[in-house]
C-alpha positions as CSV (number, residue, x, y, z in Angstrom):
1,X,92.0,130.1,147.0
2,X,92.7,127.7,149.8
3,X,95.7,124.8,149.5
4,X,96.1,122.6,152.5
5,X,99.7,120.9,152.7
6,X,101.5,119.1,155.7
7,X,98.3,119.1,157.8
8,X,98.7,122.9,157.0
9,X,95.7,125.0,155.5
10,X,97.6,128.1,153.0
11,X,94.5,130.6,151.9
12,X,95.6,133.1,149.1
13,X,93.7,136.4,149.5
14,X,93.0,140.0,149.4
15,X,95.0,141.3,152.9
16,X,93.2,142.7,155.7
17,X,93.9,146.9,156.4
18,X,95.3,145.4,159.6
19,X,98.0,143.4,157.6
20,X,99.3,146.2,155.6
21,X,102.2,147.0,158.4
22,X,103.2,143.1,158.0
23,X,103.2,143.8,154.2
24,X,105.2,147.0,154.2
25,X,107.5,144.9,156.3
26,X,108.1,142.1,154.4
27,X,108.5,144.2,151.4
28,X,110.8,146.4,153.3
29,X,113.4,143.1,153.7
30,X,112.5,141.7,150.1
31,X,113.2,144.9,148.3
32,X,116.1,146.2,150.7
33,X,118.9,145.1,148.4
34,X,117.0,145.6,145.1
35,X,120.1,146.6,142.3
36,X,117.6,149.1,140.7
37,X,116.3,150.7,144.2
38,X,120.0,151.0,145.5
39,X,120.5,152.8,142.5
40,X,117.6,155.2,142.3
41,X,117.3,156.1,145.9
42,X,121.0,156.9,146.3
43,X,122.7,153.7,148.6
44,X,125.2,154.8,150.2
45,X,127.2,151.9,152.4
46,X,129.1,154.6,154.7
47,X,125.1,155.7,155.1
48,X,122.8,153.3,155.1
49,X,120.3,155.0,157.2
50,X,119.5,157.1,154.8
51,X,118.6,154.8,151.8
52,X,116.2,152.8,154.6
53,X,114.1,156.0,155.5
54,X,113.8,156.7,151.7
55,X,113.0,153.0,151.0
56,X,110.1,152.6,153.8
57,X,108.9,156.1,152.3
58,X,108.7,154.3,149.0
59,X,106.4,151.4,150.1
60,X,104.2,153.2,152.9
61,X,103.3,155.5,149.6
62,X,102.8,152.6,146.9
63,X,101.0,150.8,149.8
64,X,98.8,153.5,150.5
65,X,97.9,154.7,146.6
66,X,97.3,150.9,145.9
67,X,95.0,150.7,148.7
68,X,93.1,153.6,148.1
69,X,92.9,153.0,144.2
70,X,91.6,149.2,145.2
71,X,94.6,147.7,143.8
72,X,95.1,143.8,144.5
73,X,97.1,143.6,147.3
74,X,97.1,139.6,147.8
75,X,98.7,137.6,150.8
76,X,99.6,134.1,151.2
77,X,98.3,133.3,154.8
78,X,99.5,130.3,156.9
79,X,97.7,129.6,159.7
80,X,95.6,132.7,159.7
81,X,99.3,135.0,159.5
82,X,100.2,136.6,156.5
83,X,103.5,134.6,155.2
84,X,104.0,136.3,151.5
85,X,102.2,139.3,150.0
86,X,102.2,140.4,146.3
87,X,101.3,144.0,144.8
88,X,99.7,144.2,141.6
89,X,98.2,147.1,139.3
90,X,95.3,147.1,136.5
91,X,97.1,148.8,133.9
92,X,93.8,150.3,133.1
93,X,93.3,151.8,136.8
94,X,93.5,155.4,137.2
95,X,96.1,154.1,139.0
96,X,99.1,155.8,136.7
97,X,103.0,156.0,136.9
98,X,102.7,159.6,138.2
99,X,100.1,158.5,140.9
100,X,99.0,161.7,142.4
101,X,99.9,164.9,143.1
102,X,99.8,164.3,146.9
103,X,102.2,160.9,146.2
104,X,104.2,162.7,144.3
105,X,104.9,165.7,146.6
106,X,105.3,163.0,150.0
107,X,108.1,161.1,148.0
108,X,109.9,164.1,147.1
109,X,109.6,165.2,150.3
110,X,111.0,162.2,152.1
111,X,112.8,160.5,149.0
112,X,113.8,163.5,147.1
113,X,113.2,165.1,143.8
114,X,115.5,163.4,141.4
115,X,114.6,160.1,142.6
116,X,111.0,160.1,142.6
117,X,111.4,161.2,138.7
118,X,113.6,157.9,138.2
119,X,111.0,156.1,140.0
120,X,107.8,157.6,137.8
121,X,110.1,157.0,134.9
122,X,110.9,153.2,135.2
123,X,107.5,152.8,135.5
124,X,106.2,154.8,132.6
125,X,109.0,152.9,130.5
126,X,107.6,149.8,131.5
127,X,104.1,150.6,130.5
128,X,104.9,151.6,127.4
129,X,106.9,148.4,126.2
130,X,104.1,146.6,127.3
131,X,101.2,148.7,125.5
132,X,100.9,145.9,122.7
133,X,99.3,143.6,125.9
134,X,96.6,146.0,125.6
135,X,94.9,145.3,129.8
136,X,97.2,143.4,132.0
137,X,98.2,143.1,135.3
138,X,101.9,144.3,136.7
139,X,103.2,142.7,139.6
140,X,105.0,145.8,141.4
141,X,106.2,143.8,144.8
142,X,106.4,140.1,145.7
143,X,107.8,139.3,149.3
144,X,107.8,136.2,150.9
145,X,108.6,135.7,155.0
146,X,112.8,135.5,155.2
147,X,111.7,133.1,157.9
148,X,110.4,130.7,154.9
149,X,112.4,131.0,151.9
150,X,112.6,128.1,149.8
151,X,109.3,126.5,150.9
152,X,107.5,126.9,148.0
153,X,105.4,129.8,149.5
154,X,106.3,132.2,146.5
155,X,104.9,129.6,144.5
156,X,101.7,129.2,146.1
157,X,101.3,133.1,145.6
158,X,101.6,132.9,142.7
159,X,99.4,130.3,141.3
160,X,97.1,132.7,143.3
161,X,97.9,135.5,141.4
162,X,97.4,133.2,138.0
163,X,93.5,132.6,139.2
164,X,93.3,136.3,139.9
165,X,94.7,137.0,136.4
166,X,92.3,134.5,134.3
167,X,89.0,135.8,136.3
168,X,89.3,139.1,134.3
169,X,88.7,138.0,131.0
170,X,89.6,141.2,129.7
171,X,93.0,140.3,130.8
172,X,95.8,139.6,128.9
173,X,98.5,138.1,131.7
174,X,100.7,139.0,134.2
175,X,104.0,141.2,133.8
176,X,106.7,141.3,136.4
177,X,110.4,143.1,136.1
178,X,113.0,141.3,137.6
179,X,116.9,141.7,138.2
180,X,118.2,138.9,140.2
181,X,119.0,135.4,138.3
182,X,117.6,133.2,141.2
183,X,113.6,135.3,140.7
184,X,113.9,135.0,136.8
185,X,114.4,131.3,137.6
186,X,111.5,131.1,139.4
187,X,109.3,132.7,137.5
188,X,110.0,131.3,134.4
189,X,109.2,128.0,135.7
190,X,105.9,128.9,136.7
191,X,105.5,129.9,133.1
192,X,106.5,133.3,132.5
193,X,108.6,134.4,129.5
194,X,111.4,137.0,128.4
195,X,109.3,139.8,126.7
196,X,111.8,142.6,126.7
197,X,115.2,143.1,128.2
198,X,115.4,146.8,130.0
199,X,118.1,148.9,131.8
200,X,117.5,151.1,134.7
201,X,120.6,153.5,135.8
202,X,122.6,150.9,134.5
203,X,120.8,148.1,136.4
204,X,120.0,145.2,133.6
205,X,116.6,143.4,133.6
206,X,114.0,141.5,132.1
207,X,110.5,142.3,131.6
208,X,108.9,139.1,131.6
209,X,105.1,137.9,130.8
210,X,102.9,135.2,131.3
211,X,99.6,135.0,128.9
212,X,96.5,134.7,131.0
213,X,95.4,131.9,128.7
214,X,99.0,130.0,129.1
């Protein structure tokens, strides 16, 4: 998918093994003050270092298990350079909450034991409130360049994502969970809807849903 604005040409596609350091990157400074994150992998302001090293142990894993499990790992490119990158699973991959054992045992070693269980479980949860979509996809990580918030690129991905979505007409939509206000915001006006509300170690969210036919 290809969108020229401003004398600008924007090309939504699958990334490049070369681009997966700029996607753990920008996911690294989307995802660095996530509520739910904080939460599960133990933030600790007096010892931030810690919480980072967990964090970029996090995405290197989900990264590399969505890559090897040919998981759509989609980036907004400007100009040739990757701008904005999403993460999205099949729910009918073998692609599952536990991963594998060799996921598994690298988080725990690097994020730790407890925290890798709260991670497995969020997931799991999530799956199984959305069971009644029968195949969808889940949007695990959207990140967009800090260098170009608010220019619409999140919105470009995303009508990406939508064509991705309605190609597999076994499909029935797109899922996302979301804590922040200002992302529900967006997301709903690009035609997604409340499904469920969740809570995560306290964390509040939505589970929201848009119908590949919608």
């Amino acid at each position: 998918m290809s969108i020229t604005a401003q004398e600008e040409t924007f090309s939504v596609q699958y990334i490049e093994a070369e681009d997966i350091s700029t996607a753990a990157s920008l996911i690294y400074q989307a995802y660095h003050d996530d509520p739910v994150l904080k939460t599960m992998l133990g933030y600790d302001g007096k010892n931030k270092a810690v919480y980072e090293k967990k964090l970029r142990a996090l995405i290197r894993e989900e990264l590399s298990s969505f890559w090897q499990e040919k998981q759509p790992l989609i980036g907004l490119y400007r100009s040739g350079k990757l701008k904005a990158v999403a993460c999205m699973f099949d729910s009918l991959s073998q692609l599952q909450a536990q991963r594998y054992w060799y996921w598994r045992l690298k988080l725990m070693l690097s994020a730790g034991y407890l925290q890798t269980n709260q991670l497995i479980e969020k997931e799991q949860t999530i799956r199984d409130t959305l069971k009644e979509k029968g195949r969808y996809y889940f949007l695990a990580f959207i990140a967009v360049d800090p260098h170009f918030h608010g220019q619409g690129f999140g919105r470009y991905l995303l009508r990406g994502l939508d064509e991705l979505v309605k190609a597999n007409s076994e499909s029935s939509g797109l899922a996302v969970f979301v804590t922040r206000s200002e992302h529900t915001e967006l997301f709903k006006s690009e035609g997604f809807l409340t499904f469920k509300q969740l809570t995560f170690n306290q964390v509040a969210g939505e589970l929201l849903f848009k119908n590949a036919l919608g």
